[in-house]
TIMI-2910 file (N, C-alpha, C, CB; in pm, 1 decimal, decimal comma, always signed):
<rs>
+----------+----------+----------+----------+----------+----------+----------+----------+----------+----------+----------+----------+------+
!      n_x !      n_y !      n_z !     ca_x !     ca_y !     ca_z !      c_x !      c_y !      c_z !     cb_x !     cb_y !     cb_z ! resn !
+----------+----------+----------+----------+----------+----------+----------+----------+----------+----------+----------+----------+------+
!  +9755,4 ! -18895,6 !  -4911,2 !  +9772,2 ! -18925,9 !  -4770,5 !  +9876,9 ! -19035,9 !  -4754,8 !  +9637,8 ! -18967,9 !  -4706,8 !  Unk !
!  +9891,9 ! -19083,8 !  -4631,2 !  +9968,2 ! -19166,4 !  -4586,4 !  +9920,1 ! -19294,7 !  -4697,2 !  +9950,7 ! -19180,7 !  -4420,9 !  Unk !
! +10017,6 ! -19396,9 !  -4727,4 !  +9965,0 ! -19534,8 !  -4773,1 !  +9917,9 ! -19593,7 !  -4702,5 ! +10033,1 ! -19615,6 !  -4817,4 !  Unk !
!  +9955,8 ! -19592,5 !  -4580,1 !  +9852,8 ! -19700,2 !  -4473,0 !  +9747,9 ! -19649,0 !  -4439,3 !  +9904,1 ! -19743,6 !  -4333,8 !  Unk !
!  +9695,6 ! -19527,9 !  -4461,7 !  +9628,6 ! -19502,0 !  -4418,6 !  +9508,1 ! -19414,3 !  -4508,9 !  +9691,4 ! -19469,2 !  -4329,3 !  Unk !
!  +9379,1 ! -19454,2 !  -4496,9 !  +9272,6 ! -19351,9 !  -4586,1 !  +9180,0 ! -19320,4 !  -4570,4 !  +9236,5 ! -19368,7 !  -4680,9 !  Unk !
!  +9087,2 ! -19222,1 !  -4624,6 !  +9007,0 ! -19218,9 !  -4534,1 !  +8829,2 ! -19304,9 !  -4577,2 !  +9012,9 ! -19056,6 !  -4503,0 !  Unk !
!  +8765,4 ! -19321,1 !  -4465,0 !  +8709,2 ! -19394,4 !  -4456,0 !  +8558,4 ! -19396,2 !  -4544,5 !  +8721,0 ! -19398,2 !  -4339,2 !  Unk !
!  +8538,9 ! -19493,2 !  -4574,1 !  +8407,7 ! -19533,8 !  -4699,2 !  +8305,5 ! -19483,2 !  -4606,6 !  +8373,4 ! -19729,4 !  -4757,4 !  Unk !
!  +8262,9 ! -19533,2 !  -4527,2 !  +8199,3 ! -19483,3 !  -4401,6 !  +8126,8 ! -19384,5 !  -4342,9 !  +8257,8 ! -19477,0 !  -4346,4 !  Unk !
!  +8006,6 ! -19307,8 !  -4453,4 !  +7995,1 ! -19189,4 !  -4444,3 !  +7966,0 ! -19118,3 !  -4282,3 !  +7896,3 ! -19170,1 !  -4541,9 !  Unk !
!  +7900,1 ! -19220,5 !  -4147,3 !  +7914,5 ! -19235,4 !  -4021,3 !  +8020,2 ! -19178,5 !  -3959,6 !  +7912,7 ! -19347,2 !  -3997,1 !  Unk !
!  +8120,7 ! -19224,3 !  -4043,4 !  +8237,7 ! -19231,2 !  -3943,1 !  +8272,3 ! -19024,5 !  -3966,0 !  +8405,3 ! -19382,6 !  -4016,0 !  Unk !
!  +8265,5 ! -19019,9 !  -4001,9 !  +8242,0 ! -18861,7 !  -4049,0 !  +8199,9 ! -18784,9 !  -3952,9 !  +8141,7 ! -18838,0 !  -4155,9 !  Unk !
!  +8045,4 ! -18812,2 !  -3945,0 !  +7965,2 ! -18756,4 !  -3855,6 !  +8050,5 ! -18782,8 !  -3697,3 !  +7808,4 ! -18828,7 !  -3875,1 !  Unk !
!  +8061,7 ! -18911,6 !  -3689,2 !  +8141,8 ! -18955,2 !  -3565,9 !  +8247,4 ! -18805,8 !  -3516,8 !  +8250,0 ! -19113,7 !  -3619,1 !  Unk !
!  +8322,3 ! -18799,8 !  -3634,2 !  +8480,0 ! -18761,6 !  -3616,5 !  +8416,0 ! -18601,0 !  -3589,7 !  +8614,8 ! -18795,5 !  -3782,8 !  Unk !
!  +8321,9 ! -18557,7 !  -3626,7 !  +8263,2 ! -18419,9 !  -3622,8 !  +8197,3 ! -18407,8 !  -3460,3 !  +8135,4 ! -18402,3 !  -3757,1 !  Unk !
!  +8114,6 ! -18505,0 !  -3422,9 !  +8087,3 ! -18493,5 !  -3257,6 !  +8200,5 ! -18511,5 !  -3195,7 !  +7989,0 ! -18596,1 !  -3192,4 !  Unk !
!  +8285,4 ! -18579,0 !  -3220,5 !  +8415,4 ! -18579,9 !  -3130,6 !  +8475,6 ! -18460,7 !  -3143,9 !  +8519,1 ! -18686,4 !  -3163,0 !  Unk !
!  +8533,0 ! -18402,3 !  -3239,6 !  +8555,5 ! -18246,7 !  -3252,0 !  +8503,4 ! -18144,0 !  -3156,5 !  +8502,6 ! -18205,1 !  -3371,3 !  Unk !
!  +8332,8 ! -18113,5 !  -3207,3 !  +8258,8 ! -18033,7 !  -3124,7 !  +8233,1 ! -18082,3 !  -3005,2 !  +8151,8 ! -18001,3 !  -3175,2 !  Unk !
!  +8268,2 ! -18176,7 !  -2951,2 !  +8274,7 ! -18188,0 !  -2802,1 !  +8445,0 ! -18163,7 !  -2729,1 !  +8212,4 ! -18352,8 !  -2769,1 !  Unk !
!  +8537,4 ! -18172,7 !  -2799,9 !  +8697,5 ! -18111,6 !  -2739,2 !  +8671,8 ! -17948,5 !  -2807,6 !  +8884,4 ! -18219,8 !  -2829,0 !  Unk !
!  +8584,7 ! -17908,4 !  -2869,6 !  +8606,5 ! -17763,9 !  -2917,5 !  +8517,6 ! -17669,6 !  -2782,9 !  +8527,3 ! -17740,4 !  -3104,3 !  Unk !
!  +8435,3 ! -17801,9 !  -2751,0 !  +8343,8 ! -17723,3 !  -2637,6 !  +8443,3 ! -17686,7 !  -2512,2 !  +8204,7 ! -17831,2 !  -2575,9 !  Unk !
!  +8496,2 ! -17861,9 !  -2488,1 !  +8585,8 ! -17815,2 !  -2358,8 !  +8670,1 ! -17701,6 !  -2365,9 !  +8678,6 ! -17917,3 !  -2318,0 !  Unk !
!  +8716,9 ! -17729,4 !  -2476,8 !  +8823,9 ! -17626,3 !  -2507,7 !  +8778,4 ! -17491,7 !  -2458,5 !  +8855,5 ! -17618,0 !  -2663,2 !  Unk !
!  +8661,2 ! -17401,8 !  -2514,2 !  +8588,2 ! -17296,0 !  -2472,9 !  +8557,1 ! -17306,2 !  -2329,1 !  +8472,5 ! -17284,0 !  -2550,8 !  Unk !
!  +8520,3 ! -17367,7 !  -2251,3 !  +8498,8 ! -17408,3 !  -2095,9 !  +8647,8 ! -17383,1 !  -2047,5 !  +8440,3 ! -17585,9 !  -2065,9 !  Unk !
!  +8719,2 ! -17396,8 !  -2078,9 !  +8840,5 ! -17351,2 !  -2027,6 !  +8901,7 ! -17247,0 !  -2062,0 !  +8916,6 ! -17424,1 !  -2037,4 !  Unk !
!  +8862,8 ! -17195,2 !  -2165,5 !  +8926,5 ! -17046,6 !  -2237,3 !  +8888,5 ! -16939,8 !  -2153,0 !  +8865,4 ! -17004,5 !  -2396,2 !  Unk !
!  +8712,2 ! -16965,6 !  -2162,6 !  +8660,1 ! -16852,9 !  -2100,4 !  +8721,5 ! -16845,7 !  -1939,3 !  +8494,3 ! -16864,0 !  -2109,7 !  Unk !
!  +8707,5 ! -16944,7 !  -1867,6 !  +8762,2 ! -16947,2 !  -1749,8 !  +8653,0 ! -17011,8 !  -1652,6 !  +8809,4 ! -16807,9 !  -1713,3 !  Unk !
!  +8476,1 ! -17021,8 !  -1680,2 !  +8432,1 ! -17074,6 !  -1585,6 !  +8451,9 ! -17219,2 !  -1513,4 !  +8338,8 ! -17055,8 !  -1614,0 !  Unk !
!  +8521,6 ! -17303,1 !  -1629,5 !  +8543,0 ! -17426,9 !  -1548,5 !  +8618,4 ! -17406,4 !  -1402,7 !  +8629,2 ! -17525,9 !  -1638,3 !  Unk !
!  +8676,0 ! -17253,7 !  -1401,4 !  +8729,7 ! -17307,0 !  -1214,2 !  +8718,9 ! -17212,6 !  -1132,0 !  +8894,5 ! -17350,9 !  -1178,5 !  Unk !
!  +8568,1 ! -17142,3 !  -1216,9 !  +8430,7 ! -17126,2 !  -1061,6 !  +8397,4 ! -17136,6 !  -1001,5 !  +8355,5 ! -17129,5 !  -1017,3 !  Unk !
!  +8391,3 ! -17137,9 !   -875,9 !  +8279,4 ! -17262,8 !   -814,1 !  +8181,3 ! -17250,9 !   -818,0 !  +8270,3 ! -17302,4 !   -697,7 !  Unk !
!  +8101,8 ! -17363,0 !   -827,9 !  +7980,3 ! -17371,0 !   -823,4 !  +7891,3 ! -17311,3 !   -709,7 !  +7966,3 ! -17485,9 !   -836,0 !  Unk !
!  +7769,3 ! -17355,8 !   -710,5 !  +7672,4 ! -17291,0 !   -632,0 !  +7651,1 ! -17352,1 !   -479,9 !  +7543,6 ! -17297,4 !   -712,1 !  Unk !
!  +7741,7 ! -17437,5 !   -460,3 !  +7805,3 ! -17512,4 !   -274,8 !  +7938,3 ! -17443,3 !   -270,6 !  +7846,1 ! -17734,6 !   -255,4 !  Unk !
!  +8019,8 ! -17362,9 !   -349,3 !  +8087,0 ! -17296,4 !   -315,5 !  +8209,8 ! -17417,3 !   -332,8 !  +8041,6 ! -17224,2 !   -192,0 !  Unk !
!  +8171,2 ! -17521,0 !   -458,7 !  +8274,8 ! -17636,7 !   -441,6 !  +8341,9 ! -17607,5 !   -612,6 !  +8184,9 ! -17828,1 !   -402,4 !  Unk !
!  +8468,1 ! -17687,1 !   -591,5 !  +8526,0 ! -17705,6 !   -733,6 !  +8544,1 ! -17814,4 !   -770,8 !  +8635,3 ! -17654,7 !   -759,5 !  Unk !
!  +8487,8 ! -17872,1 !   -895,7 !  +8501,3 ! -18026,2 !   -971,8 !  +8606,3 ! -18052,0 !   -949,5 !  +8483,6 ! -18051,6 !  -1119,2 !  Unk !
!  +8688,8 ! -18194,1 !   -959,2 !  +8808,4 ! -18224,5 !   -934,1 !  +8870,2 ! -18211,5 !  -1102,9 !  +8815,0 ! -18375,6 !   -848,5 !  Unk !
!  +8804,4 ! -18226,6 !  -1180,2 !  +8828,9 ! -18232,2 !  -1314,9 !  +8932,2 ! -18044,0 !  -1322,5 !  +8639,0 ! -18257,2 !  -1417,5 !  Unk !
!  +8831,8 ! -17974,1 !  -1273,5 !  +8882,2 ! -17839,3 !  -1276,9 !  +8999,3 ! -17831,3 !  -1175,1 !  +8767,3 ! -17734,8 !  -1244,1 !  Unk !
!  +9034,6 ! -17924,2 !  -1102,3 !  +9184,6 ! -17869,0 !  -1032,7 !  +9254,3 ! -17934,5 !  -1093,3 !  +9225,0 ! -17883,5 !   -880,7 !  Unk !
!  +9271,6 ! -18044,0 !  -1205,5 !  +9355,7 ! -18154,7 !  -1251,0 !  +9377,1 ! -18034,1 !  -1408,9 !  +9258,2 ! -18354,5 !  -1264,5 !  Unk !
!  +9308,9 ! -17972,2 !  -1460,7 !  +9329,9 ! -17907,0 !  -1554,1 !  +9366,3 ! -17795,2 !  -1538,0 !  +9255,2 ! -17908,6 !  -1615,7 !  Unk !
!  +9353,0 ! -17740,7 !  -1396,5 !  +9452,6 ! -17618,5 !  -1372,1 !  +9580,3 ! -17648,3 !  -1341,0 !  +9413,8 ! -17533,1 !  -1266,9 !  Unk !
!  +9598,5 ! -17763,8 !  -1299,4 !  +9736,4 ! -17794,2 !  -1262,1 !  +9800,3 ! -17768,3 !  -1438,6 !  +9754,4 ! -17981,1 !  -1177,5 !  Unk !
!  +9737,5 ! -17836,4 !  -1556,3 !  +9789,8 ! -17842,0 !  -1675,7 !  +9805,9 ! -17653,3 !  -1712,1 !  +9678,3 ! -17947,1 !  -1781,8 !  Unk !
!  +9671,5 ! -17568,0 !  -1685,5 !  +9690,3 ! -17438,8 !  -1750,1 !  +9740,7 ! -17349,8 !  -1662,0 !  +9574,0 ! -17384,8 !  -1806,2 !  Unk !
!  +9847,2 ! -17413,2 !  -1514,7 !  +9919,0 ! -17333,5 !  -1480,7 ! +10042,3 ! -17328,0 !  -1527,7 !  +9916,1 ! -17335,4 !  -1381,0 !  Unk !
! +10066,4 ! -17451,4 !  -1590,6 ! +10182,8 ! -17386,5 !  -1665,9 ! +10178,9 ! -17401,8 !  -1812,2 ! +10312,9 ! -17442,4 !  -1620,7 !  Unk !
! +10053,9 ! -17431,8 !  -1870,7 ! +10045,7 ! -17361,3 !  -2075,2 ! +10008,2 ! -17230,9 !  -2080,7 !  +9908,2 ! -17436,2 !  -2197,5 !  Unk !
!  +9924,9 ! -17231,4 !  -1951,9 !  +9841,3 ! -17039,6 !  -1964,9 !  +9668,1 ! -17169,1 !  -2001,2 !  +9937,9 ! -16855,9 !  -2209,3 !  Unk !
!  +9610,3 ! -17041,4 !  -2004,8 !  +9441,7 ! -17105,2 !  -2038,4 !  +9425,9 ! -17085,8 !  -2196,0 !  +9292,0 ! -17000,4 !  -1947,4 !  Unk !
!  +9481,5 ! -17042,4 !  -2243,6 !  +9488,7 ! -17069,2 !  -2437,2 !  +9596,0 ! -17136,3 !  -2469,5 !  +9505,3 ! -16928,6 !  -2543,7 !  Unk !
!  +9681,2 ! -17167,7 !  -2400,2 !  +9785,0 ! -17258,6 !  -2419,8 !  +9685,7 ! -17442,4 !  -2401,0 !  +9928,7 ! -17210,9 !  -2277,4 !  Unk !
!  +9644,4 ! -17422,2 !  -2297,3 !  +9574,8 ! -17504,8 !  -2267,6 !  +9451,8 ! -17549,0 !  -2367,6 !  +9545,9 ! -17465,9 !  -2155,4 !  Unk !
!  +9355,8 ! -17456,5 !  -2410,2 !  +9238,2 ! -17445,4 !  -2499,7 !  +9327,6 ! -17530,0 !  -2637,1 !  +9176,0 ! -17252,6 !  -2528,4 !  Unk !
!  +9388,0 ! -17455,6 !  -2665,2 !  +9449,3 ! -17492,6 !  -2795,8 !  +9484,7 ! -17626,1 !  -2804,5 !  +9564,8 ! -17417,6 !  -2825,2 !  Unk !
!  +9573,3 ! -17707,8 !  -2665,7 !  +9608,0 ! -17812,8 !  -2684,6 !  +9480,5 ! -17953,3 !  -2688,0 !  +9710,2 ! -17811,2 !  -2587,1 !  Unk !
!  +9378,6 ! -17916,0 !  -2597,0 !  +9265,0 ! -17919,3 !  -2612,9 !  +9208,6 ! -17983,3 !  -2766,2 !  +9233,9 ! -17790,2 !  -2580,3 !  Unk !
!  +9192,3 ! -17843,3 !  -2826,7 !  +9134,2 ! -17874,8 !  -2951,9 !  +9245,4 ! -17970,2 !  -3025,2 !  +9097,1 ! -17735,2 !  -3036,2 !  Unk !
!  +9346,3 ! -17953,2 !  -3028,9 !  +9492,5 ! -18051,2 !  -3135,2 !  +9413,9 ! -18169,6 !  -3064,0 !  +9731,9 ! -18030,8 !  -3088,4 !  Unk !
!  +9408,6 ! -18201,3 !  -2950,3 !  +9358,8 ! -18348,0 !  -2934,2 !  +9239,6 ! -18400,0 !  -2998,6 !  +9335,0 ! -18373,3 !  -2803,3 !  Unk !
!  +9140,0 ! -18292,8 !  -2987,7 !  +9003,1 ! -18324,5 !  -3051,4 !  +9048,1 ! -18367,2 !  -3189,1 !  +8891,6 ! -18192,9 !  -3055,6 !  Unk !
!  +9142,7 ! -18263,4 !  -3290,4 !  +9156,7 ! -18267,7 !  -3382,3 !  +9224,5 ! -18393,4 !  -3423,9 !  +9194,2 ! -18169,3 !  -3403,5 !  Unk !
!  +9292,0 ! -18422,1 !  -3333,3 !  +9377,0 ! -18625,1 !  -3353,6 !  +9284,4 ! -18742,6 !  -3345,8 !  +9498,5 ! -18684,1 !  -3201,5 !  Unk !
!  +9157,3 ! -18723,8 !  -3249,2 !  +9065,0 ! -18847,8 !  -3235,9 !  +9013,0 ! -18809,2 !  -3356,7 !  +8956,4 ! -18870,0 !  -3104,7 !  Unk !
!  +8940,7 ! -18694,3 !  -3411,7 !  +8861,8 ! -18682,5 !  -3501,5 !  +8914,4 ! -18790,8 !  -3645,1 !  +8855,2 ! -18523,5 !  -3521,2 !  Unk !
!  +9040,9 ! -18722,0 !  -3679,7 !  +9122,0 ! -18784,4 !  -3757,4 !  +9105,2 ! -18896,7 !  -3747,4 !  +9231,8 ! -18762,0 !  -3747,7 !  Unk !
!  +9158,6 ! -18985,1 !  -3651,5 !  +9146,0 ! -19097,7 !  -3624,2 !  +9014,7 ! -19200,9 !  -3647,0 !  +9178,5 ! -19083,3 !  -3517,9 !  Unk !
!  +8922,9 ! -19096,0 !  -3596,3 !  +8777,8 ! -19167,0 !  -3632,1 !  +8764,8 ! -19173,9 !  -3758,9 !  +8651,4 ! -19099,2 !  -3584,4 !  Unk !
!  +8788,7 ! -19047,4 !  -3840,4 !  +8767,1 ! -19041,6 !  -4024,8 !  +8819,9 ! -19145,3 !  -4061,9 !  +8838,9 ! -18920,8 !  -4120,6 !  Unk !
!  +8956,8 ! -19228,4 !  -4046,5 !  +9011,2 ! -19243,7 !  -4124,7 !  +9051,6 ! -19382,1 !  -4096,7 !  +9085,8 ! -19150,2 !  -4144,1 !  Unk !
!  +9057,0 ! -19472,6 !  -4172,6 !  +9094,3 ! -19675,9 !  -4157,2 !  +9206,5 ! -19696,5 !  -4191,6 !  +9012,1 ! -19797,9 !  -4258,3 !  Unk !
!  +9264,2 ! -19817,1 !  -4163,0 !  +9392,1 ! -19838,5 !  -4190,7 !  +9347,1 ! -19923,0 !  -4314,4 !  +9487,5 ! -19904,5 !  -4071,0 !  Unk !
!  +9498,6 ! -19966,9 !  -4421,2 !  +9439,1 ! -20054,7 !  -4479,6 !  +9475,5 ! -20192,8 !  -4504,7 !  +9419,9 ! -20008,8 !  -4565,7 !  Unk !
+----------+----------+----------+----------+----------+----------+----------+----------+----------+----------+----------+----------+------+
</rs>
């Protein structure tokens, strides 16, 4: 790996970097499938879901998913791993 960088003694930080994952892998799916910009059952839409359509009107909604997960996949990293 990088010299500055390794990964961490920390067997926690692991687990950490794995819930952070499966929670951007979730969003990610919430947006693939398409229900995040449903409306709900008042016939309303989250504001979260018009701020992320603004993003997957112009990646597409797997353009979007994908970029999604690369982020999950950068905190995760980030969590694994200490400077030294």
């Amino acid at each position: 790996m990088n010299k500055k960088i390794q990964l961490s003694k920390n067997p926690l930080h692991y687990v950490y970097a794995l819930v952070w994952f499966s929670v951007f892998v979730a969003f990610a799916i919430y947006i693939f499938t398409g229900k995040m910009f449903m409306p709900d059952a008042n016939g309303k839409i989250n504001l979260v879901a018009i701020l992320v359509g603004w993003v997957a009107e112009y990646l597409t909604q797997i353009g979007t998913g994908i970029l999604v997960i690369l982020i999950g996949a950068y905190v995760a990293f980030r969590v694994a791993t200490e400077k030294k």
